[in-house]
TIROLUM-441522 format. One record per residue: x, y, z of N, C-alpha, C, CB in turn. Coordinates in steps of 0.02 Angstrom, whole numbers, padded with zeros to 5 digits, always signed. Glycine has a CB too. Layout:
BEGIN
XYZXYZXYZXYZ ...
END
This chain:
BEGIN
-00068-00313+00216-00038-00256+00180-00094-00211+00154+00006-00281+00120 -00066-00139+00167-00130-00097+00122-00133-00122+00030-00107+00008+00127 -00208-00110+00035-00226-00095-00038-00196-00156-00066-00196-00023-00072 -00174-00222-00064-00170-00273-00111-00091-00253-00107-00220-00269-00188 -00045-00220-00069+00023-00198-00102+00042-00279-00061+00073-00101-00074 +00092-00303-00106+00127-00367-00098+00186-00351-00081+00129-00411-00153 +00231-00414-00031+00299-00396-00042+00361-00428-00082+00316-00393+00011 +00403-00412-00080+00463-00443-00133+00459-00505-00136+00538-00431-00116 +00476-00529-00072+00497-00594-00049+00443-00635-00069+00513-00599+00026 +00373-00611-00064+00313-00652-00064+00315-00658-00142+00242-00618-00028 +00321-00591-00180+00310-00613-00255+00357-00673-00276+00324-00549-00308 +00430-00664-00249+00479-00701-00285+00448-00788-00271+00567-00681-00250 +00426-00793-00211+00404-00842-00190+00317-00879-00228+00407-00819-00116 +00291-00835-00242+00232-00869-00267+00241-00859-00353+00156-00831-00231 +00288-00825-00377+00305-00834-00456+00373-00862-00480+00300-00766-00489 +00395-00918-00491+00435-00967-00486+00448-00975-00577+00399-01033-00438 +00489-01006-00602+00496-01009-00665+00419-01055-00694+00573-01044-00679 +00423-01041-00739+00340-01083-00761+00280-01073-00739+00334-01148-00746 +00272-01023-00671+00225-01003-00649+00173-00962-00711+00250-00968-00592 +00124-00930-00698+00057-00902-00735+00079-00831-00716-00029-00929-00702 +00082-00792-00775+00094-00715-00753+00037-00705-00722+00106-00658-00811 +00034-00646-00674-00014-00612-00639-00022-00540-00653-00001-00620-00574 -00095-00513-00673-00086-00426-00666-00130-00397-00593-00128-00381-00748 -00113-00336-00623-00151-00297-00565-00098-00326-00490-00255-00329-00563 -00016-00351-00486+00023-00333-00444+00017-00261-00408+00076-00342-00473 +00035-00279-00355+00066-00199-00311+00104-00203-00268+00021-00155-00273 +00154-00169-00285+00214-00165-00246+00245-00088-00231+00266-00207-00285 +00260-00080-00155+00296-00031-00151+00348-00025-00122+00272+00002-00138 +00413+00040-00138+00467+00021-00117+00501+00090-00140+00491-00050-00143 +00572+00083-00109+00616+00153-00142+00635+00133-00220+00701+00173-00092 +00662+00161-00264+00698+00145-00305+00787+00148-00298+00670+00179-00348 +00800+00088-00300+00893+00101-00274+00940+00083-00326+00924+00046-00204 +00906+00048-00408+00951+00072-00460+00925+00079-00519+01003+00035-00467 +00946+00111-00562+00913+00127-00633+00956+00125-00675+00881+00190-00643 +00925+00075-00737+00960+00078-00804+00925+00112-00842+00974+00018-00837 +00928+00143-00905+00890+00175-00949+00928+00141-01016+00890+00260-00939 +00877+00120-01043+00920+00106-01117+00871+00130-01177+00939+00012-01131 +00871+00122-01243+00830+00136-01292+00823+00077-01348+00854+00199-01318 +00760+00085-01354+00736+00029-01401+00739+00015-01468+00684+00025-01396 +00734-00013-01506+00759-00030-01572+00719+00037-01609+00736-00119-01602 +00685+00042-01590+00644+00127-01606+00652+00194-01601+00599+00138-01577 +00719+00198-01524+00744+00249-01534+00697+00280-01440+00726+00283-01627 +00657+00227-01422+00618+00268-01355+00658+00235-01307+00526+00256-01339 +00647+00278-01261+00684+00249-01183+00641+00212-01136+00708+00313-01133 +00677+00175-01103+00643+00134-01068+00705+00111-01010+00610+00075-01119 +00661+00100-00942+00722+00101-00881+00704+00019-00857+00707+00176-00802 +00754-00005-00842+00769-00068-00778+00751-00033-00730+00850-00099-00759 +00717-00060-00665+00725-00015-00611+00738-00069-00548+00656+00036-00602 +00757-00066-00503+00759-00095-00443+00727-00062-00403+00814-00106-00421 +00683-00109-00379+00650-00084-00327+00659-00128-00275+00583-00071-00341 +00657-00073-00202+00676-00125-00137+00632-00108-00087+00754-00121-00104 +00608-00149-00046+00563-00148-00005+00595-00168+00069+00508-00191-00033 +00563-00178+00110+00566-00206+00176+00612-00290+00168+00475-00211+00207 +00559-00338+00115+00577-00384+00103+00644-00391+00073+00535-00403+00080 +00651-00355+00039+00708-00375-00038+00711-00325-00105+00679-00456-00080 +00707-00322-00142+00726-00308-00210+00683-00364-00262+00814-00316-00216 +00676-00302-00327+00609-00356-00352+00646-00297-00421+00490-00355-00307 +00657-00326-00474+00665-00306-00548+00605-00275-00588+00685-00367-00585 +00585-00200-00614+00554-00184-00625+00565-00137-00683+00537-00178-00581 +00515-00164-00763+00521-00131-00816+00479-00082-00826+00521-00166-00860 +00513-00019-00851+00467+00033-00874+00473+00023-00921+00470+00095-00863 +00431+00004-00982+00445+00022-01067+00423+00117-01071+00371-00042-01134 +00420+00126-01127+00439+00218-01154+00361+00235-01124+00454+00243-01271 +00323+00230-01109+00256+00254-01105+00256+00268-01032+00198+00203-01132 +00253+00217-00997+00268+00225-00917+00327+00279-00898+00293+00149-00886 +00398+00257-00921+00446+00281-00910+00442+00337-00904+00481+00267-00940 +00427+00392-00974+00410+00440-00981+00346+00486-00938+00407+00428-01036 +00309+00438-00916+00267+00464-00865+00278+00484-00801+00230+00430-00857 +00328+00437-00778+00356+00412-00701+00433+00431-00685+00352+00322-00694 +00460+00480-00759+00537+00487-00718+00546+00535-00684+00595+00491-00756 +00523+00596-00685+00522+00642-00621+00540+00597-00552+00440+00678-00612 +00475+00540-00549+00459+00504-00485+00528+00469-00472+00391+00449-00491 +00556+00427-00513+00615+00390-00538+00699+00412-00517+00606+00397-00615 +00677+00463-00504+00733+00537-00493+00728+00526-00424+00709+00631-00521 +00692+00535-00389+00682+00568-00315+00688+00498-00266+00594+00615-00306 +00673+00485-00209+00701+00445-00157+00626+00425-00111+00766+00494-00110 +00584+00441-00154+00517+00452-00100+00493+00357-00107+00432+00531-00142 +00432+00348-00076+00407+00287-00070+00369+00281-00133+00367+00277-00007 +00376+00222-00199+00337+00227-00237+00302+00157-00233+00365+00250-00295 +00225+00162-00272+00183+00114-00288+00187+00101-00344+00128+00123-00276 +00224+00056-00391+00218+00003-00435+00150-00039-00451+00264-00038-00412 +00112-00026-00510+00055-00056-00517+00065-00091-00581-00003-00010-00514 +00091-00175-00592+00063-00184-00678+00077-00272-00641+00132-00139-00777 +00124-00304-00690+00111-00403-00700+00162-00408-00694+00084-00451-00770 +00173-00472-00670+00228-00506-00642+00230-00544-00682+00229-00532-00582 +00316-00558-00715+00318-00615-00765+00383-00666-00755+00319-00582-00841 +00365-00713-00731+00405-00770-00699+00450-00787-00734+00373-00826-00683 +00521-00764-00712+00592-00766-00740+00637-00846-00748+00634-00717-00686 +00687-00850-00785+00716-00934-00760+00742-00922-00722+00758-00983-00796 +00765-00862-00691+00811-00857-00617+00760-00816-00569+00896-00807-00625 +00725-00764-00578+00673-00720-00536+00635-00667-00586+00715-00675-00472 +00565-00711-00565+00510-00647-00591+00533-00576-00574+00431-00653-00551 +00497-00535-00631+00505-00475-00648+00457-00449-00652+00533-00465-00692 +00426-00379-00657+00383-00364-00636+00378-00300-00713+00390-00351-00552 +00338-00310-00748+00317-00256-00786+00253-00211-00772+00310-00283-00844 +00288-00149-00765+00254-00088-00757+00194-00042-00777+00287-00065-00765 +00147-00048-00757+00064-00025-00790+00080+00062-00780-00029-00063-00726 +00078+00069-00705+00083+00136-00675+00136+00130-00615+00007+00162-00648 +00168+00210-00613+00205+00208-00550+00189+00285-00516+00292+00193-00566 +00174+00273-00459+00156+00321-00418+00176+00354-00334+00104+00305-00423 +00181+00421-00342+00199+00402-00254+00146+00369-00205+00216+00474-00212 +00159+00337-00163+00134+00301-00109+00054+00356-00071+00213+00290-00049 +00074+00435-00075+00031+00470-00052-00030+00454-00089+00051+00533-00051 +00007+00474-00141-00060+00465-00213-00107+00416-00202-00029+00437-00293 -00055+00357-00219-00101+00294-00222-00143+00288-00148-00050+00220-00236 -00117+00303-00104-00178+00292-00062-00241+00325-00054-00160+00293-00009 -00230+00399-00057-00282+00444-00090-00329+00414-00139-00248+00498-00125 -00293+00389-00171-00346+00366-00249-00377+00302-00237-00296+00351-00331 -00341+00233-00202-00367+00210-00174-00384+00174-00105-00366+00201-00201 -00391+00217-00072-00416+00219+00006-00504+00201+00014-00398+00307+00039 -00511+00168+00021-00579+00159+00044-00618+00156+00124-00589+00101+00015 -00567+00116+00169-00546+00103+00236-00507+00109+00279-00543+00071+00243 -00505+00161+00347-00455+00151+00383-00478+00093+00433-00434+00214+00413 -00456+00048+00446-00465-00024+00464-00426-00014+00541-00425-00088+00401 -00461-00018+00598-00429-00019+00665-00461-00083+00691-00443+00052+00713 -00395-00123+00732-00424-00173+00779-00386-00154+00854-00407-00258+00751 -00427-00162+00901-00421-00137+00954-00454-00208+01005-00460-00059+00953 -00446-00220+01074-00462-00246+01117-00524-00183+01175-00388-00274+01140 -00579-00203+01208-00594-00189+01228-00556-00138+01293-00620-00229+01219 -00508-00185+01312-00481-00133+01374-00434-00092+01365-00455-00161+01429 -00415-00095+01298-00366-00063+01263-00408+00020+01270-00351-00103+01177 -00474+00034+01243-00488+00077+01247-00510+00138+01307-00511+00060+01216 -00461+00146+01346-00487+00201+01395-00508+00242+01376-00454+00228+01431 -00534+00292+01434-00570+00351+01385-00528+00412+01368-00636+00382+01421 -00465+00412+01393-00400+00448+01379-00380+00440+01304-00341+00420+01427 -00364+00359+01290-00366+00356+01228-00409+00367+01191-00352+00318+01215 -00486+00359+01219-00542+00364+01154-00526+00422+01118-00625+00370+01176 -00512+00482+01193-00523+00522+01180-00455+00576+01094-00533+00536+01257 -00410+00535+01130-00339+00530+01085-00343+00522+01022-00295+00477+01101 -00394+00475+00998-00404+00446+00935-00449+00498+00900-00434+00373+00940 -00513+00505+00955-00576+00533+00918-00522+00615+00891-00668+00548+00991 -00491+00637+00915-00457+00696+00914-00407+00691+00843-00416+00704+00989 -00352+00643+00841-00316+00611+00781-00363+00607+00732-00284+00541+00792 -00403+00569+00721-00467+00563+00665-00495+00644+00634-00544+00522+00713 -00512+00658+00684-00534+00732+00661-00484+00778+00636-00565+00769+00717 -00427+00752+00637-00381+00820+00633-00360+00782+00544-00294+00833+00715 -00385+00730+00534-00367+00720+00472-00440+00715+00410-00321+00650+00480 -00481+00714+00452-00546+00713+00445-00569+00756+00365-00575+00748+00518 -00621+00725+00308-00632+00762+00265-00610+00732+00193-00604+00820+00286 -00605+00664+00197-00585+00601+00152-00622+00575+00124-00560+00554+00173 -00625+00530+00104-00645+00458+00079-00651+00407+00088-00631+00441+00053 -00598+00395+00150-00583+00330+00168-00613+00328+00252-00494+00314+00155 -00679+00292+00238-00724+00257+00309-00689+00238+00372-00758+00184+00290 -00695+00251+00429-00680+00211+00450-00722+00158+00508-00634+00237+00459 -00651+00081+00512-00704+00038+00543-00658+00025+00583-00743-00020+00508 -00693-00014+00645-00650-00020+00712-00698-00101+00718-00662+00061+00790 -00656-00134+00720-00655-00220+00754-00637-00204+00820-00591-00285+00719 -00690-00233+00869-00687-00209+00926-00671-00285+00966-00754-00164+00943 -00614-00320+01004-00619-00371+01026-00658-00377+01115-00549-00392+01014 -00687-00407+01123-00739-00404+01190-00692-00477+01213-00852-00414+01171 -00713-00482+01268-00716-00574+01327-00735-00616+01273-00792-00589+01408 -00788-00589+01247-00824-00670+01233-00871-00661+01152-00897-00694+01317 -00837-00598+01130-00875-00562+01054-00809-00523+01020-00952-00490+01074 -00849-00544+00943-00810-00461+00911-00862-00422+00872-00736-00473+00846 -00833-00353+00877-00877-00305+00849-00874-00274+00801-00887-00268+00877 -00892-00271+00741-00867-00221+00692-00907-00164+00698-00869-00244+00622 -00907-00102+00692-00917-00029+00701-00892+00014+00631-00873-00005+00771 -00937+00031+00615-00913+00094+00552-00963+00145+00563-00918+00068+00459 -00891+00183+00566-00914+00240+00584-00946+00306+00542-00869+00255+00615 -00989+00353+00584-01025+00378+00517-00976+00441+00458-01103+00423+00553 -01017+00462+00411-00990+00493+00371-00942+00569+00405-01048+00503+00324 -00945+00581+00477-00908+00634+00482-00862+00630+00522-00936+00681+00493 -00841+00555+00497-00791+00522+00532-00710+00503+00473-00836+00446+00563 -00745+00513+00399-00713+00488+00360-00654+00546+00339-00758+00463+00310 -00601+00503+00328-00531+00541+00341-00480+00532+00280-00493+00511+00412 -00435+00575+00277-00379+00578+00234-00321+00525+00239-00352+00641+00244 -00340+00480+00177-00255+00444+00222-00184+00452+00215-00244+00375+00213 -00148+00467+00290-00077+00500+00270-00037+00425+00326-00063+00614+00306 +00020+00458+00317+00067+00413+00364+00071+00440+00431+00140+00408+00339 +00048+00512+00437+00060+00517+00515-00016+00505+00537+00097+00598+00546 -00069+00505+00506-00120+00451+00560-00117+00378+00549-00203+00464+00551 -00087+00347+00504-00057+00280+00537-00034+00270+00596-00011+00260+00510 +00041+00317+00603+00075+00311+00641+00036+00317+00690+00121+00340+00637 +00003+00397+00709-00049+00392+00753-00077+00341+00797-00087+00406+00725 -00103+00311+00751-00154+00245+00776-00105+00215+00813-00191+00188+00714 -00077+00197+00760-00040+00125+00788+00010+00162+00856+00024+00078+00709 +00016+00211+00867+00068+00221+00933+00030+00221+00991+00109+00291+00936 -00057+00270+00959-00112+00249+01017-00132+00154+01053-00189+00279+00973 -00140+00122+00982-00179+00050+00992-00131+00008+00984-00238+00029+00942 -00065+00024+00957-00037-00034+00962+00003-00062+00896-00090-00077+00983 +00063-00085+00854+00074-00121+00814+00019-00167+00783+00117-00145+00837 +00002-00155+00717-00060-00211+00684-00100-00175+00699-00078-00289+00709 -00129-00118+00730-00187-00114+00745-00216-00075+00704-00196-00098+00801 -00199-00044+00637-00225+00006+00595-00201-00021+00513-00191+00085+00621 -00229-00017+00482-00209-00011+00402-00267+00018+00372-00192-00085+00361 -00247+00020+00305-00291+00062+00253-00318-00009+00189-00227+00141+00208 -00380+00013+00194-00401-00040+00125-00442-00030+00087-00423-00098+00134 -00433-00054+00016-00463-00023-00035-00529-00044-00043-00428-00031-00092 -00543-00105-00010-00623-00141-00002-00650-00136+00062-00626-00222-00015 -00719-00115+00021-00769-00117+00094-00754-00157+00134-00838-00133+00089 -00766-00172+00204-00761-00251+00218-00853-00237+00242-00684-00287+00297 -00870-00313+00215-00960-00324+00256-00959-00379+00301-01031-00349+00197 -00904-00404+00308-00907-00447+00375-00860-00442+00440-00898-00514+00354 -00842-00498+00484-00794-00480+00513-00745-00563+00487-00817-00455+00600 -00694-00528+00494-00641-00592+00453-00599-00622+00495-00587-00566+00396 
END
């Protein structure tokens, strides 16, 4: 998954009743219901459901977040959920640090566009396909590196600084329609080896 983002199913599964809260979660997803209620204080604060690929995962805004994030809360777009997971007697819940759109957060933290490719995968039709895609997004932050699989080696390659690119969803898509399903993500850590 990019950037540390987790999914539903996996959180519900590794935070169990009695489990150890966790911070610095990330999760992203649409929002598909909202409660808003107010606190013994008089501030608002929303329930939110959030749903992903996996499932649905319970998510609190108290008044500080809320108030930051309801524009976002309103609209239908992909959001990034950033705060701690706190292990429910029926299903962990997830309290809210920051909520952001998905563009954002990758912008902010993108470090890597991460490609794995096979040697014969690369013709020079495609090289040429890619080197072209790259550039047209070109002018970022986020490095990129290409794991190169050989017969009998693998290669890691990072490429130089006027290679580094913006990350959106249509050069994901990009990639991955050039190289293949799996063959592209975004990550927030260097990588210095090959894994």
């Amino acid at each position: 998954a990019d950037y540390g983002i987790q999914d539903s199913a996996k959180i519900k599964k590794k935070f169990p009743a009695g489990a150890n809260p966790q911070e610095d979660v990330r999760i992203a997803g649409i929002v598909v219901d909202k409660k808003i209620h107010r606190t013994k204080k008089g501030d608002q604060m929303a329930f939110i459901t959030l749903e992903d690929m996996a499932g649905q995962l319970e998510v609190i805004a108290f008044s500080e977040v809320f108030l930051a994030s309801r524009d976002l809360l309103e609209g239908d777009g992909l959001l990034v959920v950033i705060g701690t997971i706190e292990p429910g007697e029926e299903e962990p819940k997830m309290m809210a640090v920051e909520i952001m759109p998905l563009a954002e957060f990758r912008s902010g933290f993108c470090r890597e566009l991460r490609l794995k490719t096979d040697i014969k995968t690369l013709a020079p039709d495609t090289m040429d396909s890619l080197s072209g895609l790259i550039f047209q997004h070109k002018g970022g932050n986020c490095r990129v590196v290409v794991t190169l699989s050989m017969e009998r080696a693998k290669a890691v390659l990072k490429l130089g600084e006027e290679y580094r690119v913006t990350p959106s969803e249509s050069l994901l898509s990009g990639v991955i329609g050039l190289l293949g399903e799996g063959a592209a993500s975004y990550g927030a850590k260097l990588t210095n080896r090959v894994n």
